[in-house]
C-alpha positions in Angstrom: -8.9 -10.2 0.8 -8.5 -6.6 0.1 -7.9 -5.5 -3.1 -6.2 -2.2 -4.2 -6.0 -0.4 -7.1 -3.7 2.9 -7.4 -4.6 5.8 -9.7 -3.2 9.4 -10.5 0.2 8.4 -12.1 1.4 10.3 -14.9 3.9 12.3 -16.7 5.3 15.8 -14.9 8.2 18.6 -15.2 10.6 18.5 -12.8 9.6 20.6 -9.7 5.8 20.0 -10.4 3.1 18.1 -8.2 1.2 15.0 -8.6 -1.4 13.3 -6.1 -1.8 9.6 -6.2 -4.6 7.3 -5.0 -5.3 4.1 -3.7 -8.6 2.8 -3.1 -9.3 -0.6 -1.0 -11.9 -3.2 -2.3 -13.0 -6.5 -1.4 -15.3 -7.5 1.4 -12.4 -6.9 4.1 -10.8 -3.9 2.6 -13.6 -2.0 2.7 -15.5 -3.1 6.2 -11.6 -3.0 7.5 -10.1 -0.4 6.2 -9.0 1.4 9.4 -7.6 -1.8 11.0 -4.7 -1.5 7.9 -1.5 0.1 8.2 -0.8 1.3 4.4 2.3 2.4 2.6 3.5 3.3 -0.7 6.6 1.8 -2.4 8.0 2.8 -5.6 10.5 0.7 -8.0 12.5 2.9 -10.8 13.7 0.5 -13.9 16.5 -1.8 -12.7 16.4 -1.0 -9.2 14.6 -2.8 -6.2 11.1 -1.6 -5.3 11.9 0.9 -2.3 9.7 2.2 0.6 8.5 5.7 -0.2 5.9 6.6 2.9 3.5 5.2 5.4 0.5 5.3 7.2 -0.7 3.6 10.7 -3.7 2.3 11.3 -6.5 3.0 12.9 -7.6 6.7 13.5 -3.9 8.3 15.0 -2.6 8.7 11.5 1.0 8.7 12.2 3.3 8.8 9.2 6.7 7.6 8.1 8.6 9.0 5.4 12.0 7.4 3.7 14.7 10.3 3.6 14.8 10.6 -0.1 11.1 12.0 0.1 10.8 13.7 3.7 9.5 17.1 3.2 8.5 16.4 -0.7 5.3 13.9 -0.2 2.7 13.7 2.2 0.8 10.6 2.9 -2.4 10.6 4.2 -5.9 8.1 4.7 -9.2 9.0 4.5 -10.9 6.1 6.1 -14.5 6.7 5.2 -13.3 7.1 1.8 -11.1 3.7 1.9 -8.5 5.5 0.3 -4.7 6.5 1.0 -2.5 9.8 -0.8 0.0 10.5 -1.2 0.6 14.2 -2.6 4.0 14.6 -4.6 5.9 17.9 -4.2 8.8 19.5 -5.8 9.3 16.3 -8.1 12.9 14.9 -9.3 13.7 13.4 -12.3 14.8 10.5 -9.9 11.4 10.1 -8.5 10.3 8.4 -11.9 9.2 5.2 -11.3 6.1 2.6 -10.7 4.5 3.4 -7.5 2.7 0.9 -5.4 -0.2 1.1 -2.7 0.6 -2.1 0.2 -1.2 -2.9 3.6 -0.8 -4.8 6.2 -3.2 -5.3 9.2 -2.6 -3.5 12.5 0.9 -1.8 11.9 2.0 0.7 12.6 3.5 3.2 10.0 7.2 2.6 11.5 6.5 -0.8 10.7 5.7 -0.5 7.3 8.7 0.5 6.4 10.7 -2.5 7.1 7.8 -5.4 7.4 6.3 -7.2 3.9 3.4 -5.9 3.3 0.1 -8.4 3.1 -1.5 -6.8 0.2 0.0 -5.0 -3.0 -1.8 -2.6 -6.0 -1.1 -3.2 -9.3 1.6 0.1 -9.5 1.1 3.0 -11.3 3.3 4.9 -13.3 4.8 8.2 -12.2 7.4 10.1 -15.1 9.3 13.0 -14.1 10.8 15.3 -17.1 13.4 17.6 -17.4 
């Protein structure tokens, strides 16, 4: 079982910055970690939740972003730490939404983007002002 809880959400002007968290727990997320491909998703009110950016796993630390954030966010693990970023740039007001931390075992971070992920985090909230 690995459990994940996201933090760092918040409210933010337009063009700021916000870095989000998610830590693994749980007897397999944290003796594991590395052997999970992680991703965040995000879903905006009355839309579908939406890949946002990936991770592989294991120590190669490829990423994969989706178009609407490519150059904007930056996802990235730090394995001793059992924890994945991702570091928000340039923010749009149409980046408000709930944003959630997923794994799955051994994928890669292509992969992520189009498999369903084993594990979800609870979401946290990011709000983007004008």
């Amino acid at each position: 079982q690995v459990d994940l809880l996201e933090s760092g959400g918040g409210l933010v002007p337009a063009g700021g910055s916000l870095k989000l968290s998610c830590k693994a727990s749980g007897r397999t997320g944290t003796a594991y970690f590395r052997n999970y491909g992680m991703a965040w998703f995000r879903q905006a009110p009355g839309r579908e939740r939406d890949f946002v950016a990936s991770i592989s796993w294991g120590e190669n630390f490829d990423t994969y972003y989706s178009d609407d954030v490519k150059g904007r966010f930056t996802i990235s693990r730090d394995n001793a730490e059992n924890t994945v970023y991702l570091q928000m740039d340039s923010l749009k007001l149409e980046d408000t939404a709930i944003y959630y931390c997923a794994s799955t075992p051994m994928t890669s971070a292509q992969a992520m983007a189009t498999v369903k992920p084993t594990y979800w985090g609870q979401g946290t909230q990011v709000t983007v002002s004008s």
